[in-house]
C-alpha positions in Angstrom: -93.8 11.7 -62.5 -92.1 8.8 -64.5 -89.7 11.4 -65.6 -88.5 12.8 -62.3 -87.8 9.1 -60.5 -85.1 8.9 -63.9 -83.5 11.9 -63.8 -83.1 11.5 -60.2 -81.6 7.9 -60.8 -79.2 9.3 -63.1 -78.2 12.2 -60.5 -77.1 9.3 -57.9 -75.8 6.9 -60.2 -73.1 9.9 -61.1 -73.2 10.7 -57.4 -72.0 7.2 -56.8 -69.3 7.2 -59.5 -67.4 10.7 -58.0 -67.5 9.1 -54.4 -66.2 6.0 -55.2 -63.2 7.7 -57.2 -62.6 9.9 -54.4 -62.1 6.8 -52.1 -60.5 4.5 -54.3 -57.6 7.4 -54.9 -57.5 8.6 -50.6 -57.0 4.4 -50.4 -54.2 3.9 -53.1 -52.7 7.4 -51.4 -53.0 6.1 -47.9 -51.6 2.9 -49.3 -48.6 4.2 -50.7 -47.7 6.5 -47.8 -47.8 3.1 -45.5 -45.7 1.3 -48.2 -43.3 3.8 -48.4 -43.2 3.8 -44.7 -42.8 0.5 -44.4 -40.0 -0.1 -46.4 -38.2 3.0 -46.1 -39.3 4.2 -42.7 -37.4 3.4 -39.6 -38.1 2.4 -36.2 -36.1 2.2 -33.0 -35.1 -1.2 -31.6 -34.3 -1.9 -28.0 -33.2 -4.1 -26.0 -34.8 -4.8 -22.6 -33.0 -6.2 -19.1 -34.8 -8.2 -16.7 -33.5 -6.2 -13.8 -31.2 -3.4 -12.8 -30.5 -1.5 -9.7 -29.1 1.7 -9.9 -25.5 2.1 -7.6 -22.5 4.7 -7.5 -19.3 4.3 -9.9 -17.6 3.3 -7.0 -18.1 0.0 -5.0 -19.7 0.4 -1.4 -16.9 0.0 1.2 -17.5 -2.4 4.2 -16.2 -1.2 7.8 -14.9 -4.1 9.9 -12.9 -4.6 13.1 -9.0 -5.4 12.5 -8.1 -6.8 16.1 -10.5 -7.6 18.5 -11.5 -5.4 21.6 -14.3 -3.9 23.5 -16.4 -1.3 22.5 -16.5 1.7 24.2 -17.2 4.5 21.2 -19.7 4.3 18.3 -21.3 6.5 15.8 -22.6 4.4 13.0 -26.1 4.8 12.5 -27.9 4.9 8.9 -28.0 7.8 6.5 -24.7 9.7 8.3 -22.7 11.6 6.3 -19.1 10.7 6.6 -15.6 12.2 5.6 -12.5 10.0 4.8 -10.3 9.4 8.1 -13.4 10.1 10.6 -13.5 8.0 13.5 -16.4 6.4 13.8 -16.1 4.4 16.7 -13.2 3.2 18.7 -12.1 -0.1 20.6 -10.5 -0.1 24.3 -7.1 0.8 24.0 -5.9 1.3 27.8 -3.2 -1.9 27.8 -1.7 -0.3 24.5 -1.6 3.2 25.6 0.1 1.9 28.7 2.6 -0.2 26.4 3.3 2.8 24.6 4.1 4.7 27.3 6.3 2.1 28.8 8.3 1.8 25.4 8.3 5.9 24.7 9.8 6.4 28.5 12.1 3.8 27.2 13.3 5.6 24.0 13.4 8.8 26.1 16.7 7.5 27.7 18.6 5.8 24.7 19.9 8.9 23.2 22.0 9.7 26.9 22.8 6.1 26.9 24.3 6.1 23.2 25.8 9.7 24.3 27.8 8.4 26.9 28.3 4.9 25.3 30.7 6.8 22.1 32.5 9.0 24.8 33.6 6.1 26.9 34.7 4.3 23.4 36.5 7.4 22.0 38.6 7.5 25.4 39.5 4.1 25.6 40.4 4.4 21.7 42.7 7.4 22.9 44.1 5.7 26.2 44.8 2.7 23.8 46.4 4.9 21.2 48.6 6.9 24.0 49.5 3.7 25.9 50.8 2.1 22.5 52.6 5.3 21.9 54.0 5.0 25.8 55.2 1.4 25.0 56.8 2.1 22.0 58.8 5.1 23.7 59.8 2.9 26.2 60.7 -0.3 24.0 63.1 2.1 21.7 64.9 3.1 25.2 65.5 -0.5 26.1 66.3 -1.0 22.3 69.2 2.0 22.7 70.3 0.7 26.5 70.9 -3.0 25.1 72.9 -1.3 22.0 74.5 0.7 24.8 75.4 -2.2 26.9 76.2 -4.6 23.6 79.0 -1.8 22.8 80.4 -1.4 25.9 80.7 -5.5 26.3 82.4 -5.6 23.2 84.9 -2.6 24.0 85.3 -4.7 27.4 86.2 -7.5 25.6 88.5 -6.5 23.3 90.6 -5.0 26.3 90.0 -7.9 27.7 91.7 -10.0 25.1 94.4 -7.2 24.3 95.3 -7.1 28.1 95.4 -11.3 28.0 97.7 -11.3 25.4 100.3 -8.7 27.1 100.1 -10.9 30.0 101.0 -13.7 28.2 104.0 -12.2 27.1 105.1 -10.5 30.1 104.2 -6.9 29.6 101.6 -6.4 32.3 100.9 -8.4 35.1 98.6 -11.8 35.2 96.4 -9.6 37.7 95.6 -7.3 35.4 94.4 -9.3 32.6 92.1 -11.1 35.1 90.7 -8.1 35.8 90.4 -7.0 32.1 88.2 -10.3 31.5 85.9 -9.8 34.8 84.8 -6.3 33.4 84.4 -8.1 30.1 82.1 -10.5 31.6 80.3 -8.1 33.4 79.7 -5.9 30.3 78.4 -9.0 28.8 76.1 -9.8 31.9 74.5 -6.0 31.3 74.2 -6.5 28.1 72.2 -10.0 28.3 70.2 -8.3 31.3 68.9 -5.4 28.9 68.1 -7.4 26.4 66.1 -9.5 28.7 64.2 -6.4 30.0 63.5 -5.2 25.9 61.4 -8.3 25.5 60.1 -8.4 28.7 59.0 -3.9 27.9 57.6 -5.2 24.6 55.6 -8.5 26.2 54.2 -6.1 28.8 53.4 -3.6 25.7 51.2 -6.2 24.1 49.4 -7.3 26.6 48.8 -3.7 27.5 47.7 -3.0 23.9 45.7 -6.5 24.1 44.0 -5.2 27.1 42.7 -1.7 26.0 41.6 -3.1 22.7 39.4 -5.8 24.6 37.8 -2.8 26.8 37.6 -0.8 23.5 35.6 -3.7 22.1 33.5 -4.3 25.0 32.2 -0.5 24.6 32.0 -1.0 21.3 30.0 -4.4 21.4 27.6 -2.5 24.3 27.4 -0.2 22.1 25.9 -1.8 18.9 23.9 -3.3 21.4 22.2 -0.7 22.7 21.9 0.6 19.3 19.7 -2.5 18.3 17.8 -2.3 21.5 17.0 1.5 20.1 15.8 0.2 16.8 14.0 -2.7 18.8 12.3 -0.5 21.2 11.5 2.0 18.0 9.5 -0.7 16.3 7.5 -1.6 19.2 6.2 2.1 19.6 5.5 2.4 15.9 3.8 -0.8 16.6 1.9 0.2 19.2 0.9 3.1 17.6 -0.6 1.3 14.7 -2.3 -0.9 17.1 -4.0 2.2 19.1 -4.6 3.8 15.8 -6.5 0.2 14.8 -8.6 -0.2 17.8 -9.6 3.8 15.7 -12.8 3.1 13.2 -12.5 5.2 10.4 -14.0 6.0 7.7 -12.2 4.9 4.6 -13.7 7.4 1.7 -16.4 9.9 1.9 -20.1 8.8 1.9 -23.0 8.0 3.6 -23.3 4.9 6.3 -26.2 2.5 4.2 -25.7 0.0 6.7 -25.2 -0.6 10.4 -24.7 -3.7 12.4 -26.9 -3.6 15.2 -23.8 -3.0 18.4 -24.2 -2.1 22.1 -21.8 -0.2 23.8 -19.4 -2.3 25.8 -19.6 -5.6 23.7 -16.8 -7.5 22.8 -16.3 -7.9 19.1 -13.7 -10.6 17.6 -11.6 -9.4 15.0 -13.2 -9.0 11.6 -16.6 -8.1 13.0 -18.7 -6.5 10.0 -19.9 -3.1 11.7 -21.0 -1.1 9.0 -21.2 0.0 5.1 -20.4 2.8 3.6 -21.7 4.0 0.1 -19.4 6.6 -1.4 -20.1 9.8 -3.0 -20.0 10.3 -7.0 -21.3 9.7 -10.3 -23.7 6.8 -10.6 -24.0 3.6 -12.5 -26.7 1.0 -13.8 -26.5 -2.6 -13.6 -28.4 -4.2 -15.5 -29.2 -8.0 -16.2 -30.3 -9.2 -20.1 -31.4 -12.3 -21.3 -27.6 -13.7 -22.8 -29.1 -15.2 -25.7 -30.3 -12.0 -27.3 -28.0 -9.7 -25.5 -24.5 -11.0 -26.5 -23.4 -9.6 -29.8 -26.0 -7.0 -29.8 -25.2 -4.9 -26.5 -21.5 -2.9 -27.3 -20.1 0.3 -25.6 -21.8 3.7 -26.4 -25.4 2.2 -27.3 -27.2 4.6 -25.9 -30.1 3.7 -23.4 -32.7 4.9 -20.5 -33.8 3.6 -17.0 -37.2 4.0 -16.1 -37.7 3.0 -12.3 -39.9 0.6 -10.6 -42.5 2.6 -8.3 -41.9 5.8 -9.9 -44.7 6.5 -13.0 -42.4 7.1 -16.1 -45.3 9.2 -17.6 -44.6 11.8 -14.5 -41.1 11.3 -13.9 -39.5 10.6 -17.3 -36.8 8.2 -17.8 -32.8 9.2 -17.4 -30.7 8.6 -20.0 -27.8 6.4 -19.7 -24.9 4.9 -22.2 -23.6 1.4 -22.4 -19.9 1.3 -20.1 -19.1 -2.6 -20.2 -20.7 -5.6 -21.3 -19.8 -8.8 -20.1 -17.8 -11.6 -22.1 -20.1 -14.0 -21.8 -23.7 -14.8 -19.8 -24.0 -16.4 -16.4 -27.0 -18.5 -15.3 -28.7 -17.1 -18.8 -28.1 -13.1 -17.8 -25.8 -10.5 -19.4 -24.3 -8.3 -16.9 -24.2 -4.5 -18.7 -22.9 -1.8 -17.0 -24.5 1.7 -17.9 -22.7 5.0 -16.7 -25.1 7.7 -16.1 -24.7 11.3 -14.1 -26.0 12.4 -11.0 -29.0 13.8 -12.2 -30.3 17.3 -10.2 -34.1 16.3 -9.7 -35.7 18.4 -6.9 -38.6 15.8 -7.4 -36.9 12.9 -8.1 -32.9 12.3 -7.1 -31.5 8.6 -8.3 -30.3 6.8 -5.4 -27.9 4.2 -4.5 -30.3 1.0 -4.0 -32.8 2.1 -7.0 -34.5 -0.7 -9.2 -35.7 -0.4 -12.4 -35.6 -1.3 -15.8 -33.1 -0.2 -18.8 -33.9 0.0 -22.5 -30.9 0.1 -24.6 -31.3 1.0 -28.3 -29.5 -1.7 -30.5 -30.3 -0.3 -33.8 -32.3 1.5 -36.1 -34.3 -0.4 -39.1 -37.3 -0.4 -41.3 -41.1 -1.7 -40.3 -40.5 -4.4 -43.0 -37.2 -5.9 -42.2 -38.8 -6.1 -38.4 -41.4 -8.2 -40.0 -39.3 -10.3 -42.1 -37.5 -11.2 -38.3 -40.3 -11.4 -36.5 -41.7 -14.0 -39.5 -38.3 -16.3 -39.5 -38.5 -16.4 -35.4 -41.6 -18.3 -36.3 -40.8 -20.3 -38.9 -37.9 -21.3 -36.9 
């Protein structure tokens, strides 16, 4: 019996030895493995916001009254979809439709006026023209009567003086030298007398000429005056027209209406009034809010990141990926603002809205288990 208990000693003292070796080596294996991941392993590090709301690439666009005016169209409500330049509601617009009216029956006529105006001024131009032509005419037939006269009062005086001189000496008789000098002096009288009627032709010329360039420039003066009252009356209707088209709420891109300002029907709204937001259509965007002191320097373009929304169960939704846009110069009240372009995902379960809150991971780097300790060590030394 003695020598049974010994040999089965020995048989689990050598037992013992094997197991222990067996351990001792699976430890030092397991050991090494976890070493070598520690030190050469690597492990994602992220970056996590306080906050962030998901919104489109494009900022939401409020609708508000320009000029003031009664309401007497609307069709905002929440969740319509809207085109660019649909009217959306409208102001009352009766006293500038009847201005508009008043000013177009205006411009109707100014064409006839203007008409009539340049063929009244292009006959008085040729009336002026033909009467200075007239006066001329008749100012170079005085001109060649007084030349007449002044040659036939010279002749007549030179007989004159011959027939004085014979007289004188005895050749012809005292009578007829008188004679002789009357027609001389009569010649001369004619002669005066026409040259008295030349200025008096070319006086009368002038004033003529004087008068049908006033009435030329009277036409002409109505004229440009009608012409600015054209251009006047041209602005007002353009005016008008931008007013009726104002008192016209449209929408300014495409979207959907997110907000309405509660409105009844026949209220009078002051210019300005707020009546409605629209968000547009197109790719989305993530806003997202770090802590400064850890996000500045680490956040850049291009990281790459995901959102995983509040309300929605990430382990049955999944998170959407999402890449670093713009990151702010510098924090305000503490927060990095980081903006994260993402697409439009097609989720039949889940779409991303405009107005979605969540929270964004952005992965800042890549690094091993034991340099993550070593940082995580000199936070708390410091």
């Amino acid at each position: 019996m003695a020598v049974s208990f010994s040999r089965t000693t020995r048989a689990l003292q050598a037992d013992r030895g094997m197991g222990a070796s067996a351990t001792l080596a699976a430890a030092l294996v397991l050991l090494g493995l976890w070493l070598a991941w520690f030190f050469l392993g690597r492990v994602d590090v992220y970056e996590v916001s306080r906050s962030a709301h998901v919104q489109v690439a494009s900022a939401s666009r409020g609708i508000a009254v320009e000029h003031g005016g009664r309401l007497v169209a609307n069709g905002l409500f929440i969740g319509r979809s809207v085109r660019a330049g649909e009217v959306l509601a409208e102001l009352d617009s009766e006293v500038q439709k009847l201005r508009l009216a008043e000013a177009e029956a205006r411009l109707a006529g100014y064409p006839e006026r203007l008409r009539a105006l340049r063929q009244e001024l292009a006959s008085a131009q040729d009336a002026r023209a033909g009467s200075e032509g007239s006066a001329a005419a008749a100012i170079a037939a005085s001109r060649a009567r007084t030349r007449e006269a002044q040659a036939a009062a010279e002749f007549s005086g030179t007989i004159a003086e011959k027939q004085r001189l014979d007289s004188e000496s005895g050749g012809i008789a005292p009578v007829e030298a008188a004679r002789a000098g009357a027609e001389a002096r009569r010649a001369a009288a004619a002669r005066d007398a026409l040259r008295h009627e030349e200025a008096r032709a070319a006086g009368e010329a002038r004033a003529a000429s004087a008068g049908r360039a006033g009435e030329a420039a009277r036409i002409a003066a109505g004229l440009s005056g009608t012409a600015s009252e054209l251009a006047a009356t041209e602005a007002l209707v353009r005016q008008l027209r931008l007013e009726l088209e104002a008192r016209r709420i449209r929408a300014p891109v495409d979207g959907v209406i997110g907000d309405v300002t509660s409105l009844r029907l026949g209220e009078v709204l002051a210019p300005g009034t707020r009546l409605a937001t629209i968000v547009p259509q197109g790719d989305l965007q993530v806003v997202a809010l770090f802590d400064a002191a850890t996000g500045l320097g680490r956040l850049d373009h291009g990281q790459a990141a995901r959102l995983r929304l509040d309300g929605f169960a990430w382990t049955q939704y999944g998170d959407f990926p999402a890449r670093v846009e713009r990151v702010a110069a510098e924090g305000s009240r503490g927060m990095l603002r980081v903006e994260l372009r993402m697409p439009r995902r097609r989720d039949e379960d889940l779409p991303l809205r405009h107005g979605m809150t969540g929270q964004v991971d952005v992965l800042i780097e890549t690094i091993s288990p034991a340099l993550m300790v070593l940082r995580a060590l000199g936070r708390m030394v410091a």
